[in-house]
C-alpha positions in Angstrom: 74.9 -33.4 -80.5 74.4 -30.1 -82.1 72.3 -29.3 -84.8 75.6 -28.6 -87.1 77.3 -31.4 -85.9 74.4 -34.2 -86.5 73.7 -32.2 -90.2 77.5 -33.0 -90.4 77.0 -36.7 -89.7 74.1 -37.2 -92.1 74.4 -39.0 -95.1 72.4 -35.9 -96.8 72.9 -35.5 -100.2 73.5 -32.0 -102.1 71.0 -29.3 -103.3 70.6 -26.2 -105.1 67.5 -24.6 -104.0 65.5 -21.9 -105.6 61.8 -19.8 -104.6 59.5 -17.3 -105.6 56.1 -16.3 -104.6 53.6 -13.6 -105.1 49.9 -12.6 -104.4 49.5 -12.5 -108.3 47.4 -10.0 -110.0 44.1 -10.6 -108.8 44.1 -11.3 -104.7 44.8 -8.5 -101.9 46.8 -10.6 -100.0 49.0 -14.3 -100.5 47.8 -17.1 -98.5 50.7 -19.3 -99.9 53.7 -20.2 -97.9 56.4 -22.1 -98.1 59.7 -23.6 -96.7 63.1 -24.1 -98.0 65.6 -26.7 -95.3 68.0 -28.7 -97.2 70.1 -29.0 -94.5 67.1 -30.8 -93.1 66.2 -32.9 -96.1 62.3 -30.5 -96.2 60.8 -28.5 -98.8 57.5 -28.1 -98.9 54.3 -25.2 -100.6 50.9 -24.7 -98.5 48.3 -23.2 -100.5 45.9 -21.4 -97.9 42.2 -22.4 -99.5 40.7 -19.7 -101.1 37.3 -18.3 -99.9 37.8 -20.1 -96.6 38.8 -18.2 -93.2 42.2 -17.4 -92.7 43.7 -19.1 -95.4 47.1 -17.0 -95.0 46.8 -18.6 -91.3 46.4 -21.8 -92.6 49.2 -22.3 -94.8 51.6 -20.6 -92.2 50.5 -23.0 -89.4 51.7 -26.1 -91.6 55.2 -24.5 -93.0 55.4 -23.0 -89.4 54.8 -27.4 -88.0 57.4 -28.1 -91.0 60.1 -25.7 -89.8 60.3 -27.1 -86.1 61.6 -30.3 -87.2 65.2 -31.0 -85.8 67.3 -32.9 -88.6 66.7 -36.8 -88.3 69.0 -39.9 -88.2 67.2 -41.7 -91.0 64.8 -41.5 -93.9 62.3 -43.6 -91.5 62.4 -40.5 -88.3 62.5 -37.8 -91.2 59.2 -39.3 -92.7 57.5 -39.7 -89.2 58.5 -36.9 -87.8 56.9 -34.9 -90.7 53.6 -36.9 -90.7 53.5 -35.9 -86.9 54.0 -32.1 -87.8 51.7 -32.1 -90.1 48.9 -34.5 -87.7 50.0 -31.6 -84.9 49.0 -28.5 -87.7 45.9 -30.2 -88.3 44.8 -30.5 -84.9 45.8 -27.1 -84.1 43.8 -25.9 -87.6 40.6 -27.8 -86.8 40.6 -26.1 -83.7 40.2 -22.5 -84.8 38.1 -23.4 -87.2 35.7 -24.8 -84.7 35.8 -21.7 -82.9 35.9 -19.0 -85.7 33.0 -21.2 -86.5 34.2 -22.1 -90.3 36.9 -24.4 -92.3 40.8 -22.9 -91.7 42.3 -25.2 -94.2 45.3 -25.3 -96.4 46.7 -27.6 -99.2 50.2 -29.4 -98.4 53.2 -30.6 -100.5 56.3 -31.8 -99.0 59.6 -32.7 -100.9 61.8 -35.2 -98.4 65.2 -36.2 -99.1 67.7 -38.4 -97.2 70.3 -40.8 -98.1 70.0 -40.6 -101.9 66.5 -41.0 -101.5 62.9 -39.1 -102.2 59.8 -39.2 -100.4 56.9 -36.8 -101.7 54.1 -35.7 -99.2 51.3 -34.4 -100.2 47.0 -33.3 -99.5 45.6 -31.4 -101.9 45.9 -29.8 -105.9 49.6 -28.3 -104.8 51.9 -30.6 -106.7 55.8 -32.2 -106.8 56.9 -32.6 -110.7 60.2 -33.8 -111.4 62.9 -33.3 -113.8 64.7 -36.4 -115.0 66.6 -36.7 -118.3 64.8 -34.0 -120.1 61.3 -34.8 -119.2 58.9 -33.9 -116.4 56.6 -36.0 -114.7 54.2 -35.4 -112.4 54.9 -37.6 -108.8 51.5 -35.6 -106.8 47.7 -36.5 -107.8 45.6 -33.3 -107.4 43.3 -34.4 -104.7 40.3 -32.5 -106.3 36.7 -34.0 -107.3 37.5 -33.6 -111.4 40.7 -35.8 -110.8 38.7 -38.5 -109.1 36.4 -38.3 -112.1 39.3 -38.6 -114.6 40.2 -41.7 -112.5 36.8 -42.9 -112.3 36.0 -42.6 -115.8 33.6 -40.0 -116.0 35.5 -37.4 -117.6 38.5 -37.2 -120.1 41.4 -35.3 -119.0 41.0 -32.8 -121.9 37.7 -32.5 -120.3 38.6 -32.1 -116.9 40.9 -28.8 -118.2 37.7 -26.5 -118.2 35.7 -28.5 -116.0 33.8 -26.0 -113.2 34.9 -28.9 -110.4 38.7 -28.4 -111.3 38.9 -26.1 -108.1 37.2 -28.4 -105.4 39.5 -30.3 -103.3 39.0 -33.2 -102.1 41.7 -33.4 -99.2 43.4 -30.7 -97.2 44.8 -29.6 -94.1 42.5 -28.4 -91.1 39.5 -29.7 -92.6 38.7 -33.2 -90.8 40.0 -34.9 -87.4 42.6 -36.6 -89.4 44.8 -35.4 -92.6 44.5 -37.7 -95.1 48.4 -37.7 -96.9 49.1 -39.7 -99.5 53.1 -40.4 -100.3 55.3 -41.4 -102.9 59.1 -42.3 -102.6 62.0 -43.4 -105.0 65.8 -43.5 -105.8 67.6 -39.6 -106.7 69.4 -39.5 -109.3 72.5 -36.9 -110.2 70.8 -33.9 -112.1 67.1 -34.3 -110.9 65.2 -31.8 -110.4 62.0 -31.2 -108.0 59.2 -28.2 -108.8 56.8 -27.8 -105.4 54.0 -25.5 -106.8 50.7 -23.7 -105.9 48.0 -24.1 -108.4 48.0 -20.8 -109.2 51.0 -21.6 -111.2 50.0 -24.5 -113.0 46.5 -22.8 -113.7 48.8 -20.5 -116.4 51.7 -22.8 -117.2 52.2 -25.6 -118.5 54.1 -28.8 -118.0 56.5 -28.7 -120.8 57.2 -24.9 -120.2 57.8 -25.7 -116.4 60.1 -28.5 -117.7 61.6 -25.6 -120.6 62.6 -23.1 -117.4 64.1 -25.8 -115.1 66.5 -27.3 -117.6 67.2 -23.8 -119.0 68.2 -22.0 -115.9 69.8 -22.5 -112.6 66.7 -23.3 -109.7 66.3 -19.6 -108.6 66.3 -18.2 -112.3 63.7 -20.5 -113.3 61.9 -19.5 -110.4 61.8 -16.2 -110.8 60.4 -17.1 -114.5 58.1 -19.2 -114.1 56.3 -16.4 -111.9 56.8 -13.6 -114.6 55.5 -15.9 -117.0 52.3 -16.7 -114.6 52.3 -12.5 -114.1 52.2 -11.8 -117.6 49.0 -14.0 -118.5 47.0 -12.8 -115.3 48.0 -14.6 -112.6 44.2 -15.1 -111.1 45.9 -16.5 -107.9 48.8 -16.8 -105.4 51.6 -18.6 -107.3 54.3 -19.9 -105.1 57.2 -22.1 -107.0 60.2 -24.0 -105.5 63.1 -25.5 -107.0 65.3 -28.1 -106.0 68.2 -29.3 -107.6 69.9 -32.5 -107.1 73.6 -32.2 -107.7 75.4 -34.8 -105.8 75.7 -37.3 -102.9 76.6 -40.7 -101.7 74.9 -43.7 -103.3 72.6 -46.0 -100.7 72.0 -49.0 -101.1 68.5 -49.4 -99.4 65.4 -50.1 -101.0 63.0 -48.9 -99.0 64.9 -46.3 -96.7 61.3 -45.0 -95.3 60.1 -47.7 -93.8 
């Protein structure tokens, strides 16, 4: 069957997708990358690490891993075939780092959708909000040493804002054997909305103005806004945003579609 044809044949629901990146106003080059398939069911931002080698490399070996998957038959193949990717990017990561002799390592967040159904993907501080009846809520935990802290205890969250550590990740891509991914999953519902961001967004902006652009503007307006806001207060980093927009589709009746 062709690619058209079995796209055709999927129960995949309907999007409106918007993106935006840039190198910001501090870095000479943008080691972010992202991907944009919803006639796969993928969306997904790498965030190359920052003073690391080949960073740019990094993040552009995961969304390259991401793009070569072919369109599945279920929620279950679409969620193993992107773990695979991803376990096939890391190996191929780890490598050149062992021989440039150094850590090639990127950050990862992947937005799946299939049968009226979610599945977020994620290792490292890049985060998946999303947009339900007016609010936002944040379905990624920053895999970085001050979150662990904030979970542990140690440190307030108010705290953890200007904390030195807020910056060290504690899981990514192409630094061990074996990514460490953590997932979430749950039910779409008409007029949900998915942000997939670098940290070099949320480092200027906050959650409720995220939440202010996404229900004022269609995906690739509030896109392009949310990086002119970062621009105008600095933007110390890359900043890479994507939108999704869930407009329609067929109800399912599965519970848990990804297993």
């Amino acid at each position: 069957m062709s690619e058209s044809a079995l796209a055709m044949a999927q129960p995949l629901p309907l999007f409106d997708t918007g993106s935006a990146t840039h190198m910001g106003m501090v870095r000479e080059r943008n080691e972010d990358s992202f991907i944009a398939r919803p006639e796969a069911g993928i969306w997904a931002v790498a965030d190359g690490m920052g003073g690391h080698n080949a960073g740019d490399l990094a993040s552009r070996t995961v969304i390259g891993a991401l793009k070569s998957i072919e369109p599945a038959h279920s929620a279950a193949e679409l969620l193993a075939r992107c773990e695979e990717h991803v376990v096939q990017a890391n190996s191929t990561l780890t490598e050149i780092g062992r021989r440039r002799g150094g850590v090639v390592g990127t950050t990862i967040a992947v937005l799946l959708a299939y049968d009226a159904h979610f599945a977020c993907v994620w290792s490292g501080d890049s985060r998946i909000y999303l947009v339900r009846d007016g609010c936002i809520a944040l379905q990624s935990r920053d895999h970085t040493m001050v979150e662990e802290m904030v979970a542990a205890g140690q440190l307030s969250a108010v705290d953890a804002r200007n904390s030195p550590g807020r910056n060290i990740i504690t899981r990514a891509i192409g630094v061990n054997d074996a990514p460490e991914l953590e997932i979430k999953d749950g039910a779409l519902r008409a007029g949900d909305a998915f942000v997939l961001c670098s940290d070099g967004l949320t480092a200027h902006v906050g959650d409720d103005e995220i939440l202010q652009q996404v229900i004022a503007a269609t995906p690739q307006r509030a896109c392009d806004a949310l990086i002119e806001l970062t621009l105008s207060r600095g933007a110390v980093d890359n900043v890479t945003v994507v939108v999704v927009s869930y407009m329609a589709g067929r109800e399912s009746s599965r519970r848990d579609p990804w297993e």
